[in-house]
C-alpha positions in Angstrom: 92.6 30.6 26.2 89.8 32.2 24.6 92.5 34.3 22.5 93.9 31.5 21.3 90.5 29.7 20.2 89.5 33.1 18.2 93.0 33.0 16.5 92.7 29.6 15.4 89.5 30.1 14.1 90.0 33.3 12.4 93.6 31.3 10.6 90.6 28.9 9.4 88.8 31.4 8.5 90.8 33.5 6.5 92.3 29.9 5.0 88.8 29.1 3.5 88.4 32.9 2.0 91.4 31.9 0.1 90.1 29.0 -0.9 87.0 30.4 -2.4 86.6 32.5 -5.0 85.3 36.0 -4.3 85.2 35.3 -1.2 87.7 37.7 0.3 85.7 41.0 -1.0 82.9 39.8 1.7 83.5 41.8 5.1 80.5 40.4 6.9 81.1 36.3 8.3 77.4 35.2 7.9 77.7 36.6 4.4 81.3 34.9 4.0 80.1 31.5 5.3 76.9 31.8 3.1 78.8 32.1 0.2 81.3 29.3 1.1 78.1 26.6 1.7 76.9 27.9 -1.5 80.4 27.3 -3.5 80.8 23.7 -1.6 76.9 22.9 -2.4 77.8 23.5 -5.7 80.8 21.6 -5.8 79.0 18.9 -4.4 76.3 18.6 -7.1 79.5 18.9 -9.9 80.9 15.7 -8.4 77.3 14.0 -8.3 76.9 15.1 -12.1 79.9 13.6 -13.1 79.1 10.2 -11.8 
């Protein structure tokens, strides 16, 4: 069970490296999920510009 749980999360994990760019040379996870609230934060603010 608990296998299971840590392979779905690490498919999600490596699924939103790949999203984000740069992300996959980050080896650490708080570094990796610090980069990818920084990359959505500033995706965020583009789409609020635009409006």
């Amino acid at each position: 069970m608990i296998n299971v749980r840590r392979e779905k999360i690490s498919k999600r994990m490596k699924y939103l490296q790949d999203l984000v760019p740069g992300c996959n040379k980050i080896t650490d996870k708080a570094g990796m999920l610090n980069e990818i609230i920084n990359y959505v934060q500033s995706l965020q603010r583009q789409v609020e510009d635009s409006d």
